[in-house]
C-alpha positions as CSV (number, residue, x, y, z in Angstrom):
1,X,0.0,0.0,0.0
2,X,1.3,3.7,-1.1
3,X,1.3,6.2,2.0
4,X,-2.7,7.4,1.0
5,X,-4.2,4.1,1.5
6,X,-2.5,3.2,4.5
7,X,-3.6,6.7,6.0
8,X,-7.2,5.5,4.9
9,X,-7.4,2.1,5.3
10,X,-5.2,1.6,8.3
11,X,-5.7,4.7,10.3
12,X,-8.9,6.0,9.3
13,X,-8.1,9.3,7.9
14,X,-8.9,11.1,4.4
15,X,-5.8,13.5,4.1
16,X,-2.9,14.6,5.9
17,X,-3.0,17.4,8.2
18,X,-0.1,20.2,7.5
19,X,3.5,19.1,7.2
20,X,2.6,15.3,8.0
21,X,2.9,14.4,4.2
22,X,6.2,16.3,4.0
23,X,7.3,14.9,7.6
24,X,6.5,11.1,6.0
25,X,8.8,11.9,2.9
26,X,11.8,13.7,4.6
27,X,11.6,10.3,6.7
28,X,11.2,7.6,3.6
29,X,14.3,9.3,2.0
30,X,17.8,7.9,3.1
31,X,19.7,11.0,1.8
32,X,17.9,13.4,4.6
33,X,20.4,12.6,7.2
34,X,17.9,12.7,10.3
35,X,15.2,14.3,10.6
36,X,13.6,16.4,13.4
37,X,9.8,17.3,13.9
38,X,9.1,19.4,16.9
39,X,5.2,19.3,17.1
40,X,2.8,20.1,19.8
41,X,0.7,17.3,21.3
42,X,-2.4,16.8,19.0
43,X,-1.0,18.2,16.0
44,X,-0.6,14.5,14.6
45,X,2.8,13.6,15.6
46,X,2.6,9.9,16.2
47,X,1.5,9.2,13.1
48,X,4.4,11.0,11.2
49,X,6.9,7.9,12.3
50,X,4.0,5.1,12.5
51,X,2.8,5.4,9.1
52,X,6.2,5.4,7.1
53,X,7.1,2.3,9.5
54,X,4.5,0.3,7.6
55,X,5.1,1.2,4.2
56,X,9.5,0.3,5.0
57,X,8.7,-3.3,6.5
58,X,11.5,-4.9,8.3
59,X,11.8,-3.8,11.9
60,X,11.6,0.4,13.2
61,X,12.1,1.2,16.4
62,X,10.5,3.6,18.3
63,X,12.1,5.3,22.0
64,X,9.0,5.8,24.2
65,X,9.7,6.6,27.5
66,X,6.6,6.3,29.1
67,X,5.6,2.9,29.7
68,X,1.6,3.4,30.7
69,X,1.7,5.4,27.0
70,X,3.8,3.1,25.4
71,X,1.0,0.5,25.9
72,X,-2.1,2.0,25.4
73,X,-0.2,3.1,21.8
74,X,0.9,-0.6,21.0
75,X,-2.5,-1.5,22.2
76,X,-4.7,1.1,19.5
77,X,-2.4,0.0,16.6
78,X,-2.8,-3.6,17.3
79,X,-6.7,-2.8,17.0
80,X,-5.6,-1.3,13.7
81,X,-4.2,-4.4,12.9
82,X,-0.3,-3.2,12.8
83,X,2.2,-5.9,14.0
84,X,3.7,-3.8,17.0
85,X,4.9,-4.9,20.1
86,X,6.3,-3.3,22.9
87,X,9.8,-4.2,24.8
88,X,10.4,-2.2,28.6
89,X,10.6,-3.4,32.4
90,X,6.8,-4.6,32.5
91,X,7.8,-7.7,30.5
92,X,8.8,-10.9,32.2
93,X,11.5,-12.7,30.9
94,X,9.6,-15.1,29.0
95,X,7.7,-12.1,27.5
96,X,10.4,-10.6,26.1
97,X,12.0,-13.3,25.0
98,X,8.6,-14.0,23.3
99,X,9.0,-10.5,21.8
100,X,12.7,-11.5,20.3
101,X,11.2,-14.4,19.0
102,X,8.5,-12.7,16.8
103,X,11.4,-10.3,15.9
104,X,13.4,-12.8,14.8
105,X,10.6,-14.1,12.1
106,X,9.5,-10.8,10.7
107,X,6.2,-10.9,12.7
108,X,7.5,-7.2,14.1
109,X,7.2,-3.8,11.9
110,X,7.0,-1.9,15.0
111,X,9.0,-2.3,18.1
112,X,8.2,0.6,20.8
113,X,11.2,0.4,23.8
114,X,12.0,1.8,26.5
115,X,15.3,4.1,26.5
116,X,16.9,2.0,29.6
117,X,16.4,-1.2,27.4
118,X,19.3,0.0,25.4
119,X,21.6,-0.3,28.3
120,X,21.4,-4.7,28.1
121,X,24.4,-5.7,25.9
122,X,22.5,-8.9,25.1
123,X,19.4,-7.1,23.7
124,X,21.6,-4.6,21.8
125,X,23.6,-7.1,20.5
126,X,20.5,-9.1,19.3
127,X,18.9,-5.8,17.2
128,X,22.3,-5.8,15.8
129,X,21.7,-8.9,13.8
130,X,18.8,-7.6,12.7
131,X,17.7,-4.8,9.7
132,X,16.4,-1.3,11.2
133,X,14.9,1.0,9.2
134,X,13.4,3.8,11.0
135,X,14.9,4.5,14.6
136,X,12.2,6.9,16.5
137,X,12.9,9.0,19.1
138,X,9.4,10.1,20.9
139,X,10.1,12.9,23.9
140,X,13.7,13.6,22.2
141,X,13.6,16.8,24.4
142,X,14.6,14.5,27.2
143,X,18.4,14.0,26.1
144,X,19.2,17.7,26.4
145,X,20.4,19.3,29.3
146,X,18.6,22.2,28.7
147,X,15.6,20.3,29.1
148,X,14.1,17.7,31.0
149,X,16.9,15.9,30.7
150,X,17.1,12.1,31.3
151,X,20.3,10.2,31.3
152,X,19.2,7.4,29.4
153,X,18.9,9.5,26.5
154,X,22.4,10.4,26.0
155,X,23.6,6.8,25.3
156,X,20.8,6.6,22.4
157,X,23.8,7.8,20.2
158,X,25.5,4.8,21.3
159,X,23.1,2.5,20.2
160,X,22.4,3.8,16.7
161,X,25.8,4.3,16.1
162,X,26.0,-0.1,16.9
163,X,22.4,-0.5,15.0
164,X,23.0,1.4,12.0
165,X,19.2,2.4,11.2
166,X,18.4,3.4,7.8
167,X,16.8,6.6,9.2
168,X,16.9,8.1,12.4
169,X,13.6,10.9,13.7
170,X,13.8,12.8,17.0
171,X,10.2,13.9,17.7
172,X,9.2,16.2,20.7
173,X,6.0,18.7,21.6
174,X,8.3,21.2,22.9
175,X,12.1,22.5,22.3
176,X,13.6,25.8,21.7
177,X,15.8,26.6,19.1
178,X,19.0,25.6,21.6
179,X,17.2,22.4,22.9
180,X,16.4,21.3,19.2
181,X,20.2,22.2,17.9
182,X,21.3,20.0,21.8
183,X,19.1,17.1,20.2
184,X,20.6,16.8,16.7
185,X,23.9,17.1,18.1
186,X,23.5,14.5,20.9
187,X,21.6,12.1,18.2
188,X,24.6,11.9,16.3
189,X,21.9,14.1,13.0
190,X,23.6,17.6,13.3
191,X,22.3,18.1,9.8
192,X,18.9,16.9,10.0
193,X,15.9,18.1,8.2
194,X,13.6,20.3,10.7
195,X,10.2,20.2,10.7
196,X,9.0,22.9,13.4
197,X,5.1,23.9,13.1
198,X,1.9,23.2,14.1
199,X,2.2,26.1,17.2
200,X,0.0,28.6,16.4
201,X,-4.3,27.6,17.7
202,X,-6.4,30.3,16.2
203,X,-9.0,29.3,18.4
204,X,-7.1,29.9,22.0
205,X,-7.9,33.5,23.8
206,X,-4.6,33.6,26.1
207,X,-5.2,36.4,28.9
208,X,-2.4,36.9,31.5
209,X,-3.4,39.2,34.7
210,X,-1.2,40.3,37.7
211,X,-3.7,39.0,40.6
212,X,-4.1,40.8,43.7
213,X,-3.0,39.0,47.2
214,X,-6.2,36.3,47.4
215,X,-5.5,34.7,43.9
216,X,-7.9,31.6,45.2
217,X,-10.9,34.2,45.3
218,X,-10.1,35.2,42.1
219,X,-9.8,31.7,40.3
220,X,-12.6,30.2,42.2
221,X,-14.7,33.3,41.0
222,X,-13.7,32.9,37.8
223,X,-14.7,29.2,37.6
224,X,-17.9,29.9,39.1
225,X,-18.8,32.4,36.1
226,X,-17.8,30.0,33.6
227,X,-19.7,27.5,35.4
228,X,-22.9,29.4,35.4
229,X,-22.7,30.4,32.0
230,X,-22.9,27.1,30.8
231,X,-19.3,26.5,30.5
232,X,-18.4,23.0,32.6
233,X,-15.4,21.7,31.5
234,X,-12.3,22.9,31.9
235,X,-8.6,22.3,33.7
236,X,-7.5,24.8,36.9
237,X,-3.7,24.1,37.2
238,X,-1.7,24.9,40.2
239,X,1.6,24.9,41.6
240,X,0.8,23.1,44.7
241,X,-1.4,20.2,46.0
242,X,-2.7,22.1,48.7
243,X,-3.7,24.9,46.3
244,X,-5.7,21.8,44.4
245,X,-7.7,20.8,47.7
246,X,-7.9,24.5,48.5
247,X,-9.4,25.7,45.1
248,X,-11.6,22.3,45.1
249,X,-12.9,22.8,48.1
250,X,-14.3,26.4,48.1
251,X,-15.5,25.6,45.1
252,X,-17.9,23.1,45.9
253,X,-18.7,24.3,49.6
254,X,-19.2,28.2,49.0
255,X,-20.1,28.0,44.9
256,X,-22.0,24.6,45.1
257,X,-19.5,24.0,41.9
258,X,-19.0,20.8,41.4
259,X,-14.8,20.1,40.9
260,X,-13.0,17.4,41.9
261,X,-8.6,17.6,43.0
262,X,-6.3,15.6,41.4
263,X,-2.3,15.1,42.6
264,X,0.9,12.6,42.6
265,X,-0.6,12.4,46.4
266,X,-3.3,10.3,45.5
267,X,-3.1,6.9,44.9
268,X,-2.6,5.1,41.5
269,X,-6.0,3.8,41.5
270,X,-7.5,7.3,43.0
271,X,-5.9,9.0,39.8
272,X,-6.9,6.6,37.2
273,X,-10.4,6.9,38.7
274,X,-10.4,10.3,38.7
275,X,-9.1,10.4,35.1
276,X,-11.2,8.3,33.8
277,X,-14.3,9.8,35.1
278,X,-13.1,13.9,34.0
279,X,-12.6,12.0,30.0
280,X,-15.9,10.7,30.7
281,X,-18.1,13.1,31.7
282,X,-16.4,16.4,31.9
283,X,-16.4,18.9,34.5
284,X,-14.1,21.1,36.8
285,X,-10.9,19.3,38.0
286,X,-7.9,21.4,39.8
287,X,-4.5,19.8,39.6
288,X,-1.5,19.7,40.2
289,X,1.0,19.2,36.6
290,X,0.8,16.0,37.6
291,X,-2.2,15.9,35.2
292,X,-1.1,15.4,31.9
293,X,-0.2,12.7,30.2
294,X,-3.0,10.8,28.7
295,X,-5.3,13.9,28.2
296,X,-7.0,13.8,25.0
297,X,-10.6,15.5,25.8
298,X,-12.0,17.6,22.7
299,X,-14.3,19.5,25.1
300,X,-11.8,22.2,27.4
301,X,-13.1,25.1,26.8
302,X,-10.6,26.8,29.4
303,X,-7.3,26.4,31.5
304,X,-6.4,28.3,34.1
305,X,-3.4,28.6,35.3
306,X,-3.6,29.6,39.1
307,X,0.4,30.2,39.2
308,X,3.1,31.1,36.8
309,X,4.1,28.3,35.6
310,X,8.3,27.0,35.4
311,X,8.9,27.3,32.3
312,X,7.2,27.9,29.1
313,X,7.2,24.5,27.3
314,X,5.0,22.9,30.1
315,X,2.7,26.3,30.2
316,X,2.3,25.9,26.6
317,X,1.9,22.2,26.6
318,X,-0.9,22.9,29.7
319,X,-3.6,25.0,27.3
320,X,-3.0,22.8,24.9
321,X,-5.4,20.5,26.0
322,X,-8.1,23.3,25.5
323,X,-10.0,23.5,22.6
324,X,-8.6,20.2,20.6
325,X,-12.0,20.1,18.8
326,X,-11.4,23.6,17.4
327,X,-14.0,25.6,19.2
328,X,-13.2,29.0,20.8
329,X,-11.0,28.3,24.3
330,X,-9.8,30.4,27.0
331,X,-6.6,30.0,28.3
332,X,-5.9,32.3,31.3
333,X,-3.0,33.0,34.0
334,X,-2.9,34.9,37.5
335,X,0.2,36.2,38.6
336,X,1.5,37.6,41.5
337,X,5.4,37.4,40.8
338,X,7.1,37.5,44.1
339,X,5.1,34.5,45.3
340,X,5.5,32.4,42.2
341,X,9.3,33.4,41.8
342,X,9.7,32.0,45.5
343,X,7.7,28.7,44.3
344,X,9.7,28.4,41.4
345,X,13.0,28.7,42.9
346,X,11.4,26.3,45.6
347,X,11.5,23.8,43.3
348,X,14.6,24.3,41.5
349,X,16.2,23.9,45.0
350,X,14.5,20.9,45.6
351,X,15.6,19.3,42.2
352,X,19.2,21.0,41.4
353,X,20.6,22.7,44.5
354,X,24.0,24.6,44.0
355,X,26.7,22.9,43.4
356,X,28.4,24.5,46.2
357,X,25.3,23.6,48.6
358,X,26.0,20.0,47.8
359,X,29.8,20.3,48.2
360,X,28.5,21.7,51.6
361,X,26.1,19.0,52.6
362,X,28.3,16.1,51.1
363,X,31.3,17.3,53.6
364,X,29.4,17.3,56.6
365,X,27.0,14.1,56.0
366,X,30.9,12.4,55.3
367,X,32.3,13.9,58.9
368,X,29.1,12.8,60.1
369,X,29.1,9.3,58.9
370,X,32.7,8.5,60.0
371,X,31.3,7.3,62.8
372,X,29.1,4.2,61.5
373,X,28.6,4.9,58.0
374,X,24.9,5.5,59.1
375,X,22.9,8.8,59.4
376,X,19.8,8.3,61.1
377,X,17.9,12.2,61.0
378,X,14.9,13.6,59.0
379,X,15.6,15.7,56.5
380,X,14.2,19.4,58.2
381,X,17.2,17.9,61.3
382,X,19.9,17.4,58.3
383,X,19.1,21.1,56.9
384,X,19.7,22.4,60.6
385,X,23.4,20.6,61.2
386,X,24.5,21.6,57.8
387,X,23.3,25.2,57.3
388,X,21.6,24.6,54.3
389,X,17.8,25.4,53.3
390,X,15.9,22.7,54.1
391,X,14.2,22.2,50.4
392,X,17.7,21.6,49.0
393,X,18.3,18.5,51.2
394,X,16.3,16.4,48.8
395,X,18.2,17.5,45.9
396,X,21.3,16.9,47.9
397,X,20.5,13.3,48.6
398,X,19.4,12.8,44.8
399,X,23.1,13.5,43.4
400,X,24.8,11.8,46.1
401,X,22.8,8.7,45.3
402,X,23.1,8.9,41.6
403,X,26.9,9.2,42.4
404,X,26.3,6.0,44.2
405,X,28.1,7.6,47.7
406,X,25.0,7.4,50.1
407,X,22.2,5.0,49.7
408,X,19.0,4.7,51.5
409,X,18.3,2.7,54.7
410,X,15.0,3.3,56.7
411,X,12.7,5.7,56.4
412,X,14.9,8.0,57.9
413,X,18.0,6.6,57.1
414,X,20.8,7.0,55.0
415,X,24.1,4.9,54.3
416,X,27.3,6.6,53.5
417,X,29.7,5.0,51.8
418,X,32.7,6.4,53.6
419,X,35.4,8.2,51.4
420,X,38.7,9.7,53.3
421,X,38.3,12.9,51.1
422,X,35.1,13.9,49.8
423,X,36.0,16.0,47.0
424,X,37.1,12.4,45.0
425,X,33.3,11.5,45.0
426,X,32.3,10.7,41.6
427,X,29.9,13.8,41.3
428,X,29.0,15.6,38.2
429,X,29.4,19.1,39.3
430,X,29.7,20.7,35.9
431,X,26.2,18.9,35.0
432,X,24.5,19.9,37.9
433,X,25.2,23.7,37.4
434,X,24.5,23.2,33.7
435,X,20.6,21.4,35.0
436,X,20.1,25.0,37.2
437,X,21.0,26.9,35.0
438,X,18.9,25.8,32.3
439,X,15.9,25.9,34.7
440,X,16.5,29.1,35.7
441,X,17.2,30.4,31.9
442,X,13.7,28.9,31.4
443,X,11.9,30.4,34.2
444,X,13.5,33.9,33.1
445,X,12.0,33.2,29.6
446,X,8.7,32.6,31.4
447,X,8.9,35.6,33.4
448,X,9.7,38.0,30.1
449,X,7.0,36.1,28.0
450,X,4.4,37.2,30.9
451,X,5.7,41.0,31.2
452,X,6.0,41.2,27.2
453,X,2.7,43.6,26.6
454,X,3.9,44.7,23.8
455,X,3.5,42.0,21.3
456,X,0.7,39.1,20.2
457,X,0.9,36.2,23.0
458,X,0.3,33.4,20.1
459,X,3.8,35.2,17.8
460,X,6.2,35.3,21.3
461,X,5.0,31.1,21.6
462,X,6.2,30.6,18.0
463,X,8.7,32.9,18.2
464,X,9.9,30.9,21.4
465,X,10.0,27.6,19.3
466,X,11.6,28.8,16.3
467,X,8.2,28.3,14.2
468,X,8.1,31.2,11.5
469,X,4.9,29.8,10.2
470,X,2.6,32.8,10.6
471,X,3.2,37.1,11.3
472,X,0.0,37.9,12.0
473,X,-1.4,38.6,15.4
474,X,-3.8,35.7,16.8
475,X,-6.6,38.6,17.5
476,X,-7.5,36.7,20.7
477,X,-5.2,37.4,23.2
478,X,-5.2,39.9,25.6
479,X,-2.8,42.0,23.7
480,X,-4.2,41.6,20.5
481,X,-8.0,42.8,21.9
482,X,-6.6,46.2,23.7
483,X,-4.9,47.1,19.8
C-alpha cells in the first residue's frame, strides 16, 4: 500500500493534516540525514513515524519513554491491525523473550522500547543482527540538558551508532531553538531536516493578569462564572497540591460547583479513577502538573493557570489540552510574581541545589558518617546541622545517590559509603550547574514572556520555538484585543 491508502485504510483518515505528508517523505528518503519534527501534542505527531514504518517493513524502532503510553499506543495500533509490540521493564523474561522471538521471524514492523532497554548488551547485540529501518525518538527533548533531561537519553547515540538504522527521527512537543540544535547534536543528525510547526491555535484567547494578594478568590470566582454560564469543562492548574484541595474545596462548599482535585498524592487507583471519570463526563478538576499525560478531551473550553508556571514548554503544553475540537477556548493565568518566583525557585532547589550547597552538605553528612557509616535524622534535622535550606536536602540526597556515595536505609536513614576525602566523590558538578542553569534560563523566559505587553501572546510562543509559520497577530489574546 502507497502512503494514502494506509492513512485511509489503516488509520482511518482522508488527508494529511499540515507538514505530515512532508514529515513522511523527509523520513522515507535515506539521503535526509535525520530528521527532526518538533510538534505540539495533537497536532498528529505519532503518526508521522508510525505510518512510514509500515510502508519500509522490516523492523523500526521507536524510543518511548513512558511505559503506561507506550501501551495503550501498542494496544490502538494492534486494534488497527499493525504488527507492533512493545519491549520495557513490565515484561517478564519469558515475554520478552517471546518478543525477540516474533522479531526474529519478521512478525514485528514496529517495536516501541524503553530508552533504559538499550543499556542490556545482550538485547543490543540481538537488534544488531537484525535490519532497522526507521529509529524513532518520541520525547527527544529529554536527552538535552537544557531540558528535562534524562540520562538514558544520552547513550541513544550509542546505540544507533552499533544498529546502523536506515533513518533516524527525533520527535518532541516542545524544544527551543538551543534544545532542538542539543538534540541533533547528541543524536549523532547535526544536519537533519527540521520540521517545526503546528504552534500557532487560532482558536485559544490567552489572557495573562497580575492578581491581587487572594489569587484563590479570584480563580474560584472565575470558575464559578464559567460554570454558570454554561461553560463545565475545563482544567484549573496549580503549583501546589494544597492549592488543588484549597481551590476544590471552596469551590464546591461556598459556589455549590462541582470540581474534583487531582495530585501525585493520590493513589494510583484514585488518579486513574479520577481520570477516567473527568474524559468521561467532563467537569471542573484542579491539579496539580501531575495531570497530563494521557489527556486527549476535545471538550476544554478553558485552562487556568492559578500560578506562573516554570517554564514555558510545560505552560504551553498545559492549554493545549483546551479546545482540541477547534472551538473558541480560553486559556488564562494569575500572577502575582514574588510569590511564584519564590515557588519556582522552591522547586529548582528541591531538584538541582547549587553545586556549592552539595559540596556543603556532602562534607558534613561524610564527617558525620565516620562514625558508623549511618545517618539516622529527618531531612528538616539534616538542613539544621548543615546550614543549608531545608528544600535543597532532597536534591542533595538525589546527586549523592546517583553518584552511588549514600544509599538509603529506613525511612529516615541514610548509608554513606565512607570516602577519606570527599572531594574524589564521583559527582558531576559541571552537569548539575548546567541542569540550574537551564531551569532558571527557562523560568526567566517565562517571566519576560508574561511581562511582554507589547506584542501578540500566540507570535512570542512561536517565536519561542523557532516556528516562522505565521506574522499575523492571533486577535484573541489579551494584547491583540486592547490594539
Amino acid at each position: 500500500m502507497d502512503k494514502y491508502e494506509i492513512l485511509k485504510n489503516v488509520f482511518g483518515h482522508q488527508s494529511f493534516r499540515p507538514n505530515q505528508e512532508e514529515i513522511i517523505d523527509a523520513s522515507l528518503d535515506f539521503r535526509n540525514k535525520g530528521v527532526l519534527v518538533v510538534m505540539p501534542t495533537s497536532a498528529g505527531k505519532s503518526l508521522v513515524f508510525q505510518l512510514p514504518s509500515l510502508m519500509l517493513g522490516k523492523l523500526n524502532i521507536v524510543i518511548s519513554p513512558l511505559i503506561s503510553l507506550m501501551k495503550d499506543q501498542v494496544d490502538a495500533l494492534k486494534n488497527k491491525g499493525i504488527k507492533v509490540e512493545l519491549y520495557n521493564s513490565s515484561l517478564s523474561d519469558k515475554e520478552k523473550e517471546g518478543v525477540l522471538n516474533s522479531i526474529q521471524f519478521d512478525m514485528v514492523d514496529l517495536l516501541y522500547v524503553s530508552p533504559e532497554r538499550f543499556d542490556d548488551e545482550n538485547f543490543l547485540g540481538f537488534l544488531k543482527t537484525v535490519d532497522i529501518q526507521l529509529f524513532a525518538v518520541d520525547e527527544a527533548h529529554s536527552i538535552s540538558s537544557w531540558s528535562d533531561f534524562r540520562p538514558a537519553y544520552r547513550r541513544l547515540k550509542r546505540a544507533i551508532d552499533i544498529l546502523k538504522p536506515k533513518q533516524v527521527m527525533a520527535l518532541t512537543a516542545t524544544a527551543t531553538p538551543r534544545v532542538q540544535d542539543d538534540i541533533c547534536e547528541q543524536l549523532g543528525i547535526p544536519h537533519a531536516k527540521r520540521f517545526i510547526n503546528g504552534f500557532f491555535r487560532d482558536n485559544l484567547s490567552i489572557k495573562i493578569e497580575e492578581s491581587g494578594s487572594d489569587r484563590v478568590a479570584d480563580v474560584v470566582n472565575q470558575v464559578s462564572i464559567y460554570h454558570k454560564n454554561g461553560i463545565k469543562t475545563g482544567i484549573v492548574y496549580t503549583g501546589t497540591k494544597t492549592a488543588a484541595e484549597t481551590i476544590a474545596g471552596e469551590l464546591n462548599e461556598y459556589y455549590h460547583v462541582p470540581a474534583t482535585f487531582y495530585h501525585a498524592g493520590l493513589s494510583a487507583k484514585e488518579r486513574t479513577t479520577i481520570q477516567d471519570a473527568w474524559t468521561k463526563n467532563g467537569g471542573h478538576i484542579v491539579a496539580t502538573c501531575a495531570y497530563g499525560m494521557g489527556i486527549d478531551k476535545p471538550d476544554v473550553r478553558y485552562v487556568i493557570h492559578a500560578n506562573m508556571p516554570s517554564n514555558l514548554e510545560s505552560w504551553y503544553q498545559e492549554i493545549g489540552r483546551a479546545g482540541r475540537d477547534g472551538d473558541l477556548s480560553v486559556c488564562r493565568m494569575y500572577t502575582h510574581f514574588s510569590a511564584d518566583y519564590r515557588l519556582q525557585m522552591f522547586f529548582i532547589n528541591l531538584t538541582c541545589p547549587e553545586p556549592d550547597t552539595v559540596r556543603q552538605f556532602w562534607h558534613w553528612l561524610n564527617n558525620k558518617a565516620k562514625i558508623n557509616g549511618i545517618i539516622t535524622m529527618s531531612q528538616k534535622d539534616m538542613a539544621i546541622k548543615a546550614d543549608i535550606e531545608p528544600e535543597c536536602v532532597s536534591g542533595c540526597i538525589s546527586v549523592l545517590k546517583h553518584a552511588g556515595v549514600v544509599i538509603s536505609g529506613k525511612k529516615t536513614e541514610y548509608i554513606v559509603t565512607h570516602l577519606a576525602d570527599p572531594d574524589k566523590a564521583n559527582i558531576n558538578y559541571p552537569l548539575l550547574e548546567a541542569k540550574r542553569k537551564a531551569k532558571k534560563d527557562r523560568l526567566n523566559d517565562m517571566i519576560n514572556f508574561i511581562n511582554d505587553k507589547n506584542h501578540c501572546r500566540l507570535l512570542n510562543v512561536l517565536k519561542y520555538f523557532g516556528d516562522r509559520s505565521r506574522k499575523d497577530g492571533c486577535g484573541k489574546c489579551d494584547f491583540c484585543l486592547k490594539k
